[in-house]
Backbone bond lengths (Angstrom), bond angles and torsions (degrees), N, CA, C in turn:
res aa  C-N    CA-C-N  psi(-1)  N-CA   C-N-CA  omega(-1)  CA-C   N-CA-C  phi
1 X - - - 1.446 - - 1.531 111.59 -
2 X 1.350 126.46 -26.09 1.121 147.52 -154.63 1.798 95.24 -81.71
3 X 1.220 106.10 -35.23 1.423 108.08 -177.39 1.373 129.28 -96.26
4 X 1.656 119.81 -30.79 1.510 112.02 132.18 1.681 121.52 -54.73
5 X 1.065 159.68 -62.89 1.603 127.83 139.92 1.379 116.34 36.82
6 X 1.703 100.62 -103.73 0.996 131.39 -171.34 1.892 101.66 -51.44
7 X 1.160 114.21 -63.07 1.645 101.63 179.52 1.398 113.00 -64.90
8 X 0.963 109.56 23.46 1.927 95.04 -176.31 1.553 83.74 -131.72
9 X 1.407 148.12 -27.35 0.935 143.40 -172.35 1.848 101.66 -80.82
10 X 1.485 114.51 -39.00 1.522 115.57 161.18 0.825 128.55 -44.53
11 X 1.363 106.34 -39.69 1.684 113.48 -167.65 1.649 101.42 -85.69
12 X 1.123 121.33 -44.25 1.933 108.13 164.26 1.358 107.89 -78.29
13 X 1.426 138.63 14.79 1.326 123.35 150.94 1.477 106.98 -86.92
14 X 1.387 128.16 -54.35 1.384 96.65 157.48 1.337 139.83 -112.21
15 X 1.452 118.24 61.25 1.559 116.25 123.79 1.650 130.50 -87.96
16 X 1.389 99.92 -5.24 1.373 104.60 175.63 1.974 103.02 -91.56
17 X 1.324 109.05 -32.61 1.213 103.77 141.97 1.273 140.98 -2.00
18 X 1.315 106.36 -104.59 1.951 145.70 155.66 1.579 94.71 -27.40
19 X 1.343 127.63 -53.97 1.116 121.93 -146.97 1.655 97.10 -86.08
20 X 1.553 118.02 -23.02 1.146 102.93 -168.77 1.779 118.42 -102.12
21 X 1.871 93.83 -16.84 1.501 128.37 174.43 2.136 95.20 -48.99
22 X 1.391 136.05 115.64 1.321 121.35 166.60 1.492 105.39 -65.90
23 X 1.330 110.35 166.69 1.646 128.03 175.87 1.576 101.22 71.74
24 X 1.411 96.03 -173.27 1.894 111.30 -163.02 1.297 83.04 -96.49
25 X 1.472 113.91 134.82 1.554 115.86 146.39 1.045 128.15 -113.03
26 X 1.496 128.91 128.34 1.798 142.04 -163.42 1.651 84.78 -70.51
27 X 1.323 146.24 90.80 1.600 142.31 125.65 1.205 116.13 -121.70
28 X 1.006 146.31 135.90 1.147 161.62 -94.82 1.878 89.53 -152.49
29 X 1.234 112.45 170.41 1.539 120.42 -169.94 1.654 103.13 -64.57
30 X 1.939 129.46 -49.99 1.354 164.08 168.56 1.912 79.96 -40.55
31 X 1.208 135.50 -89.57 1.061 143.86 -143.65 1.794 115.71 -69.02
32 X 1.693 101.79 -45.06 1.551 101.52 149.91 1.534 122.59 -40.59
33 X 1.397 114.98 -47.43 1.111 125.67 -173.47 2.021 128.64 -53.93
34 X 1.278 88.19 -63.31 1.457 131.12 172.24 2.143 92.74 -39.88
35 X 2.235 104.16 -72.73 0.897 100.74 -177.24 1.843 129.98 -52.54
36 X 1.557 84.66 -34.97 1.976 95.94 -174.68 1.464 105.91 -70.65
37 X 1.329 124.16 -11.01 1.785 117.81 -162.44 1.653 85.08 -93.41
38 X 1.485 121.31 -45.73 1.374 135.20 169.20 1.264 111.41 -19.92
39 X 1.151 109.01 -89.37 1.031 136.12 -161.44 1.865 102.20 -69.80
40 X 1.495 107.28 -28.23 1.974 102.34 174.12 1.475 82.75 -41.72
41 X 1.753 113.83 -79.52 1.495 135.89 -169.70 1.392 119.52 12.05
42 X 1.459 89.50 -68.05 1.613 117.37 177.16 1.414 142.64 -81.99
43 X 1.362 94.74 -20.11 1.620 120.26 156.24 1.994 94.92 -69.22
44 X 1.282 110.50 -72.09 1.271 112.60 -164.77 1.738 110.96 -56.63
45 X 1.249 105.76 -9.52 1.448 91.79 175.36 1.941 112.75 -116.72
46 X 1.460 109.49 -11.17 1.328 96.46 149.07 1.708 118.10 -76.80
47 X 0.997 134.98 -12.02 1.369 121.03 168.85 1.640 109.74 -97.49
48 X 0.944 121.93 -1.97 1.324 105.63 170.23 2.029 110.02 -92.48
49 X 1.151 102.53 -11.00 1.646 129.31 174.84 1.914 104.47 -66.16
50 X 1.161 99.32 -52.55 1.326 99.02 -159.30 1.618 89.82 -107.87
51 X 1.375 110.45 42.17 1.997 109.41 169.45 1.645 118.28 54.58
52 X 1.066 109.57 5.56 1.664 107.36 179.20 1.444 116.09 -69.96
53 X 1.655 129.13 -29.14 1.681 125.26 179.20 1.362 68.11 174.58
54 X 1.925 93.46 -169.82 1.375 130.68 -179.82 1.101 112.37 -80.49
55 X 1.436 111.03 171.16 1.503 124.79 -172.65 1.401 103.43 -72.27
56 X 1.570 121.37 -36.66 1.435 125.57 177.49 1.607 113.01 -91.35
57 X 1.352 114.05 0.70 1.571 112.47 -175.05 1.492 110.84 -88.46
58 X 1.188 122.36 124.25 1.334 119.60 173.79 1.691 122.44 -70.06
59 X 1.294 122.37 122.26 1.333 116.40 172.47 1.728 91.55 -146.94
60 X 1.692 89.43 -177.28 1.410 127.97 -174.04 1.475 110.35 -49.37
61 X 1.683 118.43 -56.32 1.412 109.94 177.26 1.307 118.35 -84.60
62 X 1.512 118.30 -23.87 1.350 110.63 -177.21 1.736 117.05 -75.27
63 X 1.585 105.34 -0.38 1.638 105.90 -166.77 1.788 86.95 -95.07
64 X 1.694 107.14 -37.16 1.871 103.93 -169.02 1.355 87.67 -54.30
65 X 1.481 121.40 -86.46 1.249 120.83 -177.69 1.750 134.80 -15.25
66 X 0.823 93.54 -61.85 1.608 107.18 149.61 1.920 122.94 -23.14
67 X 1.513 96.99 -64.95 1.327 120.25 -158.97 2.033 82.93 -80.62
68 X 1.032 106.84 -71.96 1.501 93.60 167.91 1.365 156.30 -35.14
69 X 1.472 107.88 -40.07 1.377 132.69 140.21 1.503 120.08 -25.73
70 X 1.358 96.38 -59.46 1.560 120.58 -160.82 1.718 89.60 -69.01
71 X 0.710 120.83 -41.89 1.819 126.24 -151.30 1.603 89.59 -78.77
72 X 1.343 107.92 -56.85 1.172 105.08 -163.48 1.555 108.56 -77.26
73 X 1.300 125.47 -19.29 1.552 123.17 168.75 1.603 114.69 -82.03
74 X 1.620 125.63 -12.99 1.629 105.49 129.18 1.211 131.65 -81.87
75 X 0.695 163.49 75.28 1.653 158.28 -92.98 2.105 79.86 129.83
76 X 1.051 129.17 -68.29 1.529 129.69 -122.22 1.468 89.97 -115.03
77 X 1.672 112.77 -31.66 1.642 121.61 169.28 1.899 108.28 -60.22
78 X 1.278 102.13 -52.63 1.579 133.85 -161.21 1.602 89.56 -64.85
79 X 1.592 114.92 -51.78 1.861 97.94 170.33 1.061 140.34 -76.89
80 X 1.584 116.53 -18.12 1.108 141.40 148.99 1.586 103.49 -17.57
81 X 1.716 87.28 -105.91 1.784 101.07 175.80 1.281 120.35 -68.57
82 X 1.139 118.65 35.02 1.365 128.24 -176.60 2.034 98.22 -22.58
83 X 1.377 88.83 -157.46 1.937 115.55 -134.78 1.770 72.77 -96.86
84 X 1.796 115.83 123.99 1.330 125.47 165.21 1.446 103.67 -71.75
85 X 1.082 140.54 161.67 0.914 168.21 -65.50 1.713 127.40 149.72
86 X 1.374 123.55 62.52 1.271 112.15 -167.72 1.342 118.22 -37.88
87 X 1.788 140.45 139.60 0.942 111.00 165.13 1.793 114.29 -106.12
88 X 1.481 118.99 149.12 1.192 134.79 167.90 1.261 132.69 -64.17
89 X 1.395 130.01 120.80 1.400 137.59 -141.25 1.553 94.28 -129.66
Protein backbone atom coordinates (compact mmCIF):
# COMPACT_ATOMS: atom_id res chain seq x y z
CA UNK A 1 0.00 0.00 0.00
CA UNK A 2 2.91 2.05 0.90
CA UNK A 3 3.84 2.20 -2.74
CA UNK A 4 0.64 3.31 -4.36
CA UNK A 5 1.09 6.30 -1.69
CA UNK A 6 4.14 7.10 -2.85
CA UNK A 7 3.04 7.05 -6.73
CA UNK A 8 0.06 9.03 -6.26
CA UNK A 9 1.87 11.47 -4.08
CA UNK A 10 4.46 11.79 -7.35
CA UNK A 11 2.06 12.26 -9.49
CA UNK A 12 0.71 15.61 -7.50
CA UNK A 13 4.31 16.45 -7.00
CA UNK A 14 4.53 16.84 -10.47
CA UNK A 15 1.49 18.46 -11.47
CA UNK A 16 2.14 20.94 -8.97
CA UNK A 17 5.34 20.94 -10.77
CA UNK A 18 3.95 21.77 -14.42
CA UNK A 19 1.78 24.10 -12.79
CA UNK A 20 4.42 26.11 -11.27
CA UNK A 21 7.27 25.31 -14.18
CA UNK A 22 6.25 28.80 -16.74
CA UNK A 23 5.52 27.87 -20.49
CA UNK A 24 3.91 24.54 -22.01
CA UNK A 25 5.74 21.48 -21.26
CA UNK A 26 5.65 18.44 -23.93
CA UNK A 27 5.30 15.45 -20.84
CA UNK A 28 2.78 13.51 -21.11
CA UNK A 29 0.62 12.14 -17.91
CA UNK A 30 3.66 8.70 -17.69
CA UNK A 31 6.39 11.50 -17.66
CA UNK A 32 4.78 13.89 -14.95
CA UNK A 33 4.78 10.87 -13.11
CA UNK A 34 8.22 9.35 -13.54
CA UNK A 35 9.46 13.25 -12.81
CA UNK A 36 7.18 13.73 -9.41
CA UNK A 37 8.17 10.06 -7.97
CA UNK A 38 11.87 11.54 -8.81
CA UNK A 39 11.91 14.16 -7.39
CA UNK A 40 9.49 12.57 -4.01
CA UNK A 41 13.11 10.51 -3.97
CA UNK A 42 14.98 13.51 -3.50
CA UNK A 43 12.84 15.54 -1.47
CA UNK A 44 12.64 12.35 0.76
CA UNK A 45 16.20 12.00 0.97
CA UNK A 46 17.19 15.60 1.60
CA UNK A 47 14.94 15.51 4.60
CA UNK A 48 15.84 12.45 5.87
CA UNK A 49 19.68 14.07 5.60
CA UNK A 50 19.01 16.95 7.60
CA UNK A 51 16.92 14.65 10.53
CA UNK A 52 13.45 15.86 9.63
CA UNK A 53 11.60 11.98 9.13
CA UNK A 54 12.27 9.08 6.83
CA UNK A 55 13.00 8.66 3.42
CA UNK A 56 9.39 7.15 3.10
CA UNK A 57 7.77 9.55 5.73
CA UNK A 58 5.91 12.31 4.39
CA UNK A 59 6.52 15.79 5.86
CA UNK A 60 6.70 19.54 5.25
CA UNK A 61 10.35 19.77 3.93
CA UNK A 62 10.62 16.66 2.24
CA UNK A 63 7.26 17.48 0.08
CA UNK A 64 8.92 21.50 -0.64
CA UNK A 65 11.90 19.78 -1.68
CA UNK A 66 10.20 17.44 -3.58
CA UNK A 67 8.04 20.07 -5.39
CA UNK A 68 11.36 21.78 -6.25
CA UNK A 69 13.23 18.97 -7.42
CA UNK A 70 10.46 18.25 -9.66
CA UNK A 71 10.48 21.80 -11.28
CA UNK A 72 13.85 21.89 -11.67
CA UNK A 73 14.15 18.25 -13.25
CA UNK A 74 11.74 19.68 -16.05
CA UNK A 75 13.79 22.44 -16.53
CA UNK A 76 16.80 19.67 -17.32
CA UNK A 77 14.22 17.14 -19.33
CA UNK A 78 12.91 20.35 -21.41
CA UNK A 79 16.88 21.01 -22.40
CA UNK A 80 17.54 17.83 -23.08
CA UNK A 81 14.88 17.55 -25.88
CA UNK A 82 15.02 20.93 -26.30
CA UNK A 83 12.63 23.11 -28.84
CA UNK A 84 12.33 21.09 -32.58
CA UNK A 85 12.98 23.05 -35.04
CA UNK A 86 10.90 23.28 -38.23
CA UNK A 87 12.93 22.22 -41.00
CA UNK A 88 13.07 24.36 -44.37
CA UNK A 89 12.52 22.79 -47.68
Amino acid sequence: MAIIGFLVFGLVVGALARLIKPGRQSLGLLGTLVLGVIGSLIGGIVASAIGTGDIWELNIIGAVVAIIAAVLLIGVVEGFMGKKKPVHR
